[in-house]
Every structure is written in structure tokens, then in C-alpha cells.
C-alpha positions as CSV (number, residue, x, y, z in Angstrom):
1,X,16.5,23.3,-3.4
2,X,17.7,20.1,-1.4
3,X,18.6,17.5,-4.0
4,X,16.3,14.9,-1.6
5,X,13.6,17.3,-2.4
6,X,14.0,17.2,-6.0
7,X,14.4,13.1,-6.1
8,X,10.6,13.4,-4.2
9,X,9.1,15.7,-5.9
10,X,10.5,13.7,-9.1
11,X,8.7,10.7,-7.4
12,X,5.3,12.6,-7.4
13,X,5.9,13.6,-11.3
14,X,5.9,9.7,-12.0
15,X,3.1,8.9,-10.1
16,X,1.0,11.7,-12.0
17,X,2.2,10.0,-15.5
18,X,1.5,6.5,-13.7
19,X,-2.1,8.2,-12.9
20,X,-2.3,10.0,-16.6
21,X,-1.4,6.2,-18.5
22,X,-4.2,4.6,-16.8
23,X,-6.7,7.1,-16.6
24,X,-5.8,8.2,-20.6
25,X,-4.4,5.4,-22.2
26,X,-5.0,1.8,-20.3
27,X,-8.8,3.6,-19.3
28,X,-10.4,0.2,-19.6
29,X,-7.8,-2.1,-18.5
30,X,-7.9,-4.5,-15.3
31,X,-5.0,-2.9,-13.8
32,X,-7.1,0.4,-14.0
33,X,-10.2,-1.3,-12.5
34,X,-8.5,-2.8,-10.0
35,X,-6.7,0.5,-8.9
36,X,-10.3,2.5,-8.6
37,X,-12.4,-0.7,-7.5
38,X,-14.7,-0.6,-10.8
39,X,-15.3,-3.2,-13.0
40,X,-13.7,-2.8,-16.9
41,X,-17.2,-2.7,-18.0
42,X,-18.5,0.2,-16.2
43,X,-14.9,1.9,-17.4
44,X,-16.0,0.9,-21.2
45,X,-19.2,3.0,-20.5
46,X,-19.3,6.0,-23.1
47,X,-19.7,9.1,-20.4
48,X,-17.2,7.3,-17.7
49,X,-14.3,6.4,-20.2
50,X,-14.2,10.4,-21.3
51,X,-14.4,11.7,-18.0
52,X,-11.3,9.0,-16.9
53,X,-9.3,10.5,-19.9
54,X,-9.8,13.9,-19.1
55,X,-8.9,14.0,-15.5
56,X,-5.5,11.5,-17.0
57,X,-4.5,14.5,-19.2
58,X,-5.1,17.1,-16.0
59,X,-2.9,14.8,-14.0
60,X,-0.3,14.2,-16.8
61,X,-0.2,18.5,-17.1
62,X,0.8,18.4,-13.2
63,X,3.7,15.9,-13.9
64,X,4.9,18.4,-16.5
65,X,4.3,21.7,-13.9
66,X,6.3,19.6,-11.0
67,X,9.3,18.4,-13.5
68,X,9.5,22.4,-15.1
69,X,9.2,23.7,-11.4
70,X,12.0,21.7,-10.3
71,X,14.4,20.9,-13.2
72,X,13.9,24.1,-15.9
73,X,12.9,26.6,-13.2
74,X,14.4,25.2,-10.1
75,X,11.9,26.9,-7.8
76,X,11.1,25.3,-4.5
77,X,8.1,28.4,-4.3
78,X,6.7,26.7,-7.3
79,X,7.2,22.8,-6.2
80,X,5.6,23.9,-2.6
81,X,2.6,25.4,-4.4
82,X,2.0,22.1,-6.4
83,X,2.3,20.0,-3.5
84,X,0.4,22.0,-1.6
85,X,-2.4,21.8,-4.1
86,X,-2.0,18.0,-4.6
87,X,-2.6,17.6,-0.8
88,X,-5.7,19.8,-1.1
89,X,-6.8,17.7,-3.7
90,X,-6.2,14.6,-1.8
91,X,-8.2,16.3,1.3
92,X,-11.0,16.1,-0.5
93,X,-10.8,12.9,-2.0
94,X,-10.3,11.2,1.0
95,X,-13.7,13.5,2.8
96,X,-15.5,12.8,-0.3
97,X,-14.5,9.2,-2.0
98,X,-11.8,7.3,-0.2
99,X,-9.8,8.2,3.1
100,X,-7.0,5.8,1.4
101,X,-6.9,8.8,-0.9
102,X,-4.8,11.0,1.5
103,X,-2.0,8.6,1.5
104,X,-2.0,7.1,-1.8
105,X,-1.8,10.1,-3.6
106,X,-1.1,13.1,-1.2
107,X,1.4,10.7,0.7
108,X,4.4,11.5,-1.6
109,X,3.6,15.3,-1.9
110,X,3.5,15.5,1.8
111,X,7.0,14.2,2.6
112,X,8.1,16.5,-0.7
113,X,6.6,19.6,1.5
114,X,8.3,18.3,4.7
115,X,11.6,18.3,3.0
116,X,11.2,21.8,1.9
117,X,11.0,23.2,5.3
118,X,15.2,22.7,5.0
């Protein structure tokens, strides 16, 4: 695997445990509701502030699947599959919520997949 590979796909890792802190931990803050255009109130609600901390644990479980894909099992096969699935993901964030989505969060795993093709 082509070290610039692994410094991008390292780069997607961290934005997953950016993602994971302020969907799990800083759920209500204004950095959070400025980042998914809700107000810190409707973040406080009950239903909304368990659903936020759920998906931030699903995204932190990716940023430990990319880092064990590419530092303890070295496997491009597995990094490709995980970007591959983040860009799906994306796809349909950006059809269904957001076309920004595509970018902001399938940007990095795009240019991760690109530099696999070496």
C-alpha cells in the first residue's frame, strides 16, 4: 500500500473521530449545531440527542476499521472496501439531506480510492 494512501486514509480515520466527538460527546454543543445547521436546543431534545450518539459511536467504529485495515492489517482490499462504503454513504446523504454531503464527508475517501488505483 502507497504510504500517500495510508497518510489519506489516516485522514478519513480522524475525520470519523472528529464526527464520533461531536455526534457522542460535544452532542449539544454550538460547534455541533453549527456543523448540522440545528439549533442546540433541538440537539438537547430527548429522542434527537440518542439518535446523534449512536450514529457518533458507528462513525467512531469506522475510524477503528480504517486504522486496523491500514496499520495492523495493512490491506489496501480492506481500506478500498471502507472507502468505497463511506462514498456510498455519502451518495445518499447528499440525494437525501445535503449535496454538500458528497464532499464534506466522501471527499477524503474519494481521493483515498484514487490513490489506490497505484
Amino acid at each position: 500500500m502507497l504510504t500517500l494512501t495510508k497518510i489519506l486514509a489516516t485522514l478519513v480515520a480522524l475525520e470519523f473521530i472528529f464526527i464520533f466527538y461531536l455526534e457522542t460527546i460535544a452532542t449539544d454543543s454550538e460547534r455541533t449545531a453549527k456543523v448540522f445547521g440545528m439549533t442546540q436546543e433541538y440537539l438537547r431534545g430527548k429522542n434527537v440527542n440518542v439518535l446523534f450518539k449512536n450514529q457518533g459511536v458507528y462513525n467512531g467504529l469506522i475510524a477503528v476499521l480504517i486504522l486496523l485495515a491500514v496499520f495492523a492489517f495493512s490491506s489496501k482490499a480492506a481500506v478500498v472496501c471502507l472507502m468505497l462504503y463511506i462514498v456510498a454513504v455519502a451518495l445518499y446523504g447528499s440525494f437525501t439531506s445535503n449535496p454538500k454531503i458528497i464532499l464534506m464527508q466522501g471527499g477524503l475517501a474519494i481521493l483515498t480510492l484514487i490513490s489506490c488505483i497505484f
